[in-house]
DSSP file (Angstrom, degrees, kcal/mol; ACC not computed):
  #  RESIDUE AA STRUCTURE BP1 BP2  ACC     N-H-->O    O-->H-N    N-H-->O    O-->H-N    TCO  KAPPA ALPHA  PHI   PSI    X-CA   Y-CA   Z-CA
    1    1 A X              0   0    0      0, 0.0     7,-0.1     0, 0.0     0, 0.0   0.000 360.0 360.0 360.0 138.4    0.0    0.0    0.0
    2    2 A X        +     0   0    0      5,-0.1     2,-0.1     2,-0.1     5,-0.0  -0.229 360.0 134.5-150.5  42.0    1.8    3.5   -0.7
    3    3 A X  S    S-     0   0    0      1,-0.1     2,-0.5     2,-0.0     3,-0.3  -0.440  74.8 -74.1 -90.1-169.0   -1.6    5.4   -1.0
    4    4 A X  S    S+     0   0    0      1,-0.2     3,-0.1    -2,-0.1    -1,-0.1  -0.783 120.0   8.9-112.1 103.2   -2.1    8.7    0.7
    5    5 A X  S    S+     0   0    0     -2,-0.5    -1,-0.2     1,-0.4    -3,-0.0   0.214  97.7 124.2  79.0 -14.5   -2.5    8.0    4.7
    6    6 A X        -     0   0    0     -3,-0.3    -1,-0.4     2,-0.0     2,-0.3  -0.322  43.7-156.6 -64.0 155.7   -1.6    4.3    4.6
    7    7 A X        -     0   0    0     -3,-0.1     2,-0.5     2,-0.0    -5,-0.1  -0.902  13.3-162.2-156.2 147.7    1.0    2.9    6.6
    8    8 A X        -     0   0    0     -2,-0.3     2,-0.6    -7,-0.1    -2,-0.0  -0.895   9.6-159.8-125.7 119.8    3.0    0.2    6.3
    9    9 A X        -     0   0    0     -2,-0.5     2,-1.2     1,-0.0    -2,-0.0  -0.792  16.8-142.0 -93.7 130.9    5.1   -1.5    9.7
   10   10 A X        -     0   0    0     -2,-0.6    -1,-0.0     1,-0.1    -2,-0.0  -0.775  18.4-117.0 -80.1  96.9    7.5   -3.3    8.9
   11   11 A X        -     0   0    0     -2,-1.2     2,-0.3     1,-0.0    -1,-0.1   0.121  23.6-163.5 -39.6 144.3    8.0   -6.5   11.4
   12   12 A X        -     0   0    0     -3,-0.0     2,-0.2     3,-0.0    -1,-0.0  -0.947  23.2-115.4-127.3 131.3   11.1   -6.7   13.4
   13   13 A X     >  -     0   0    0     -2,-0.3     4,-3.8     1,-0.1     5,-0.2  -0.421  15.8-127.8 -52.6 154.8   12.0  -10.1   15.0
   14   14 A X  H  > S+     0   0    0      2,-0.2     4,-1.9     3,-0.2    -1,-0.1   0.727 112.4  61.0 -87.3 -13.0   12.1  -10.2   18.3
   15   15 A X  H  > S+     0   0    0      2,-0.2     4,-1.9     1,-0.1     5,-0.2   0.941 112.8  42.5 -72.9 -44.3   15.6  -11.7   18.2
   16   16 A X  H  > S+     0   0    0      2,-0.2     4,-1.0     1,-0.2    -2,-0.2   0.706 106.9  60.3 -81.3  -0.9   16.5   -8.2   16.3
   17   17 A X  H >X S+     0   0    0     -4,-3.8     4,-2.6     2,-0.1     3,-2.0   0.965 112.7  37.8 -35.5 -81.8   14.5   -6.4   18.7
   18   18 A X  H 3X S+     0   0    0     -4,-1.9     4,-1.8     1,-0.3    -2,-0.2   0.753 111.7  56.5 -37.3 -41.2   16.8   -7.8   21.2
   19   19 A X  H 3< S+     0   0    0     -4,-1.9    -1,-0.3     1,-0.2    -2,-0.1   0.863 113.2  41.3 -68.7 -20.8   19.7   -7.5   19.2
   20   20 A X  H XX S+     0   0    0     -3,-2.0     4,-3.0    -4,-1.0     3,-0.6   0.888 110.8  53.1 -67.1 -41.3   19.2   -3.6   18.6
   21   21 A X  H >X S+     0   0    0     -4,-2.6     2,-9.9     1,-0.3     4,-1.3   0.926 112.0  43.2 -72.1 -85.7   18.2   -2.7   21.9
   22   22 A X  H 3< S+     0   0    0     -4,-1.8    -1,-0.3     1,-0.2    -2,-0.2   0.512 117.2  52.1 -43.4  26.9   21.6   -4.5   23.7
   23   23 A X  H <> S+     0   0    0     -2,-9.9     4,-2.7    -3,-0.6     5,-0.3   0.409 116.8  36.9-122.6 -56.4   23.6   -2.7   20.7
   24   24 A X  H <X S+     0   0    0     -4,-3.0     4,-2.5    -3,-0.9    -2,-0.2   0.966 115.4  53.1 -54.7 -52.0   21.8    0.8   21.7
   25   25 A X  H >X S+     0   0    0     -4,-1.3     4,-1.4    -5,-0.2     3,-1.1   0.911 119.5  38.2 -41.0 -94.5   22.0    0.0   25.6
   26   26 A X  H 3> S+     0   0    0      1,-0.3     4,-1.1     2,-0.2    -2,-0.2   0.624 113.6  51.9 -14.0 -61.4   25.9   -0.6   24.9
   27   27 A X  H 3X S+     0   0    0     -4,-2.7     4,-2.1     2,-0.2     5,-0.5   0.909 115.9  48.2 -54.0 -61.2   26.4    2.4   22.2
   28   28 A X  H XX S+     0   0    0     -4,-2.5     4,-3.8    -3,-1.1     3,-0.5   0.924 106.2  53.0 -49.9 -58.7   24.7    4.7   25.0
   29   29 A X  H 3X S+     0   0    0     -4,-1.4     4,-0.8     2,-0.3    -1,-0.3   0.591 111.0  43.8 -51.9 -34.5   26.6    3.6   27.7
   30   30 A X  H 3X S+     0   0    0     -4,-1.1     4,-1.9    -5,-0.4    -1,-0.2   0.797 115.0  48.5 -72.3 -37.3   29.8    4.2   26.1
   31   31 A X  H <X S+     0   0    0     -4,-2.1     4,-1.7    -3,-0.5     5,-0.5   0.961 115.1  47.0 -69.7 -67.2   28.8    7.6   24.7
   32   32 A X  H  X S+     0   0    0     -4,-3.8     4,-1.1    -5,-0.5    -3,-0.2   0.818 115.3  45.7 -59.7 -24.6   27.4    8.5   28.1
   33   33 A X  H  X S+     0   0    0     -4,-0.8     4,-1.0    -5,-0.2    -1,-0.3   0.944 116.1  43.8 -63.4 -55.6   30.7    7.3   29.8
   34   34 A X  H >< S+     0   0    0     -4,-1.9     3,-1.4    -3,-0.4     4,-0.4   0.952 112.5  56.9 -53.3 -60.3   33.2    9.1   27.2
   35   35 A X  H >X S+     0   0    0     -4,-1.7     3,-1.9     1,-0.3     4,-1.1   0.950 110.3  42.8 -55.8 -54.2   30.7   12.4   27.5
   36   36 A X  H 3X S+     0   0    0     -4,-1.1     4,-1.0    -5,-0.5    -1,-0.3   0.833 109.6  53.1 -60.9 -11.4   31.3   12.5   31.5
   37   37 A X  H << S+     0   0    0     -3,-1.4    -1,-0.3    -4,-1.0    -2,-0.3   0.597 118.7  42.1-104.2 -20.3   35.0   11.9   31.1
   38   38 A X  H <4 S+     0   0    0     -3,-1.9     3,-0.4    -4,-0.4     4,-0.2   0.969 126.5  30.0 -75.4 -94.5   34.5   15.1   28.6
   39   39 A X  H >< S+     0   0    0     -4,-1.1     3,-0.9     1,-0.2     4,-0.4   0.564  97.9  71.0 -50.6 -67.0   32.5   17.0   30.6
   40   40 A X  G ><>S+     0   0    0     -4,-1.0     3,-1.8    -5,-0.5     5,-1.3   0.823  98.6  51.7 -36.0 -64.4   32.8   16.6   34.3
   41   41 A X  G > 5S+     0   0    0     -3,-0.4     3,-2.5    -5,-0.2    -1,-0.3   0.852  98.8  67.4 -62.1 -31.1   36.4   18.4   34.8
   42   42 A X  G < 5S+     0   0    0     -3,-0.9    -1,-0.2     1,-0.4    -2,-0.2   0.486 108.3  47.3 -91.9  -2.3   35.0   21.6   32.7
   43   43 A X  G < 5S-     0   0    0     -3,-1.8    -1,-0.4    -4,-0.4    -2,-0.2   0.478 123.5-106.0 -95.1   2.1   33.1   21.7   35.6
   44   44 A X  T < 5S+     0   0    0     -3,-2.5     2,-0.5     1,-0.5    -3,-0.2   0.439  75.9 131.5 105.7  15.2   35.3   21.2   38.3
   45   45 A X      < -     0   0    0     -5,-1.3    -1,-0.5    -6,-0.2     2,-0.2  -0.867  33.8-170.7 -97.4 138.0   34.2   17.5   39.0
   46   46 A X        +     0   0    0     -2,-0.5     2,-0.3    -3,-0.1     0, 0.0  -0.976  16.4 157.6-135.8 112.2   36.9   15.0   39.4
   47   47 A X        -     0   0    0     -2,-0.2    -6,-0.1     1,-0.1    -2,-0.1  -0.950  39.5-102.9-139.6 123.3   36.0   11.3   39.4
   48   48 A X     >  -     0   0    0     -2,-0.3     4,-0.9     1,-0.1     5,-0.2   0.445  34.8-110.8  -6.7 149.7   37.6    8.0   38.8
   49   49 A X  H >> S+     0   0    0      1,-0.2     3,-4.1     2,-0.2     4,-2.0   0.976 124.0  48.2 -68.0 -49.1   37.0    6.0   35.7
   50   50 A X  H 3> S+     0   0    0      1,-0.3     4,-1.2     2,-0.2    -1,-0.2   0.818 111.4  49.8 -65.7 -14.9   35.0    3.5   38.0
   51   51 A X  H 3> S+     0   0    0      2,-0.2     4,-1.8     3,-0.1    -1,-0.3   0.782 114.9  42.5 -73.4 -19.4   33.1    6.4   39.5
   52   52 A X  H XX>S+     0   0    0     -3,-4.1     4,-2.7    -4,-0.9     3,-0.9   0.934 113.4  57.1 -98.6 -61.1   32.4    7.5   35.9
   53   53 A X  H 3X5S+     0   0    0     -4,-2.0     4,-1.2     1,-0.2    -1,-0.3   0.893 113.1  38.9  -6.4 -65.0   31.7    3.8   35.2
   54   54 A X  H 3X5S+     0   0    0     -4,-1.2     4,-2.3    -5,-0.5    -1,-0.2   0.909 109.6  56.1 -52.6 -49.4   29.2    3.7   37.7
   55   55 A X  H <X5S+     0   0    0     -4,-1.8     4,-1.8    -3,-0.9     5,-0.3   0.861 107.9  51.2 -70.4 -46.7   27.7    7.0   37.1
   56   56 A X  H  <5S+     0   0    0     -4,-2.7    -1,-0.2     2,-0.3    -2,-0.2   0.706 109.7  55.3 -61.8 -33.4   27.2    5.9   33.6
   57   57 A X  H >X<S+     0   0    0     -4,-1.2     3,-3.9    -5,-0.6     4,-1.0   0.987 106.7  48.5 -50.2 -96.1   25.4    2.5   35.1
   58   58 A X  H >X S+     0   0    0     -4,-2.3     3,-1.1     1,-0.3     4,-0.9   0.587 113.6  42.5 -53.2 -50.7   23.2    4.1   36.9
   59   59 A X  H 3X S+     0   0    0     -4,-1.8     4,-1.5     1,-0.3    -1,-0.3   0.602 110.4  58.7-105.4   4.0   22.0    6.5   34.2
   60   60 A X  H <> S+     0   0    0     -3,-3.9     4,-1.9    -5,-0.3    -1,-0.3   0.899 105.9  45.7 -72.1 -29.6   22.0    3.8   31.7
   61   61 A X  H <X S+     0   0    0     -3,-1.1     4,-0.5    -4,-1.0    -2,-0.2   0.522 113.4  52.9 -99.1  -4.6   19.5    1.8   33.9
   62   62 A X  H  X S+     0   0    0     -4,-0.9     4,-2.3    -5,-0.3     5,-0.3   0.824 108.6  52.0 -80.8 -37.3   17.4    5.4   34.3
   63   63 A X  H  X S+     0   0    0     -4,-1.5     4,-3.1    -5,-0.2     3,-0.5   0.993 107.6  50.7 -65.9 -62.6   17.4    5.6   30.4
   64   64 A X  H  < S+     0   0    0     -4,-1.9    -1,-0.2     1,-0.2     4,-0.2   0.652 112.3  44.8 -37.6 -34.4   15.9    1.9   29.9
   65   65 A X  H  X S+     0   0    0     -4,-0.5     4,-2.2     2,-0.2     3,-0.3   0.779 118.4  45.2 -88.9 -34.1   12.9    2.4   32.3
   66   66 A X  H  X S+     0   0    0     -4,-2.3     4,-3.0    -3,-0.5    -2,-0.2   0.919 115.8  46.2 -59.9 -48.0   12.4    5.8   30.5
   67   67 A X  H  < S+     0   0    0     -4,-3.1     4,-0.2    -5,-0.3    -2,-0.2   0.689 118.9  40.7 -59.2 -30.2   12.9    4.0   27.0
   68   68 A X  H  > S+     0   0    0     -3,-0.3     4,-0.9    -5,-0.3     5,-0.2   0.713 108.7  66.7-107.5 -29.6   10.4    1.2   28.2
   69   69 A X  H >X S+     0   0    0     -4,-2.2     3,-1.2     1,-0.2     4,-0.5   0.974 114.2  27.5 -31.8 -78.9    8.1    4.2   29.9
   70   70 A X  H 3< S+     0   0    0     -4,-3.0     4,-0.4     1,-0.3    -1,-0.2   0.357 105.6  67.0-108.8  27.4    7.3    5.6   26.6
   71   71 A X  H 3> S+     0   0    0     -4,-0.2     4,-0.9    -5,-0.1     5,-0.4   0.515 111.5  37.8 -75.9 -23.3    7.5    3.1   24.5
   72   72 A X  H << S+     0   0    0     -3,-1.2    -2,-0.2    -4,-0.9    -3,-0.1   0.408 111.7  61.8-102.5  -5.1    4.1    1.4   26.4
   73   73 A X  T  X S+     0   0    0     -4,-0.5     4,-0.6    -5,-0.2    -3,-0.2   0.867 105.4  39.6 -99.4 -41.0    3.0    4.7   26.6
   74   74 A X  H  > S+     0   0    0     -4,-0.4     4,-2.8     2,-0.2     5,-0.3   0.708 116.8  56.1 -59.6 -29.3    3.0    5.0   22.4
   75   75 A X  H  X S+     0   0    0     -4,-0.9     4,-2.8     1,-0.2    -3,-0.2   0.922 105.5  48.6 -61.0 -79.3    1.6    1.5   22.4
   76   76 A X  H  4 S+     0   0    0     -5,-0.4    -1,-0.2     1,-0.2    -2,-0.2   0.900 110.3  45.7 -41.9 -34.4   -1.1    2.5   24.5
   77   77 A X  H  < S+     0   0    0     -4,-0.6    -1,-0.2     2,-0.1    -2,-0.2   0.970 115.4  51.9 -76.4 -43.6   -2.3    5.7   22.5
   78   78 A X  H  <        0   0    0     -4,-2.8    -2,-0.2     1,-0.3    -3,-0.2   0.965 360.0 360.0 -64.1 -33.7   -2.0    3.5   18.9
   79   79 A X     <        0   0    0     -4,-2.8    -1,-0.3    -5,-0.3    -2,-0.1   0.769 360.0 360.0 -57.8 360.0   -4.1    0.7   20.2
């Protein structure tokens, strides 16, 4: 269908659901490590790599419950 308002989803497996999401979890987590290790002294914060490690944990596992928030939350409005 390619008419004017159609829309066509394309199915995703659920293994490459899985595989995207751990490749984005991962991808994030490194960006969000690298960025504090950037970031942090230009503010006068000084932390270990395992603190930054940590820090990066922790906002990774805030980003995934946010990421599963409003994803169920789009779910819910199309149904």
């Amino acid at each position: 269908m390619s008419g004017k308002g159609s829309h066509v989803y394309n199915s995703q497996s659920k293994r490459l659901s899985l595989i995207e999401a751990m490749a984005n979890v991962a991808i994030g987590y490194g960006v969000a490590v690298l960025a504090q290790i950037a970031i942090f002294p230009l503010f006068g914060i000084a932390v270990s790599i395992g603190d930054n490690l940590a820090i990066g944990a922790a906002f990774t596992v805030v980003s995934l419950a946010r990421s599963y928030a409003v994803r169920r939350l789009f779910n819910a409005i199309r149904e």
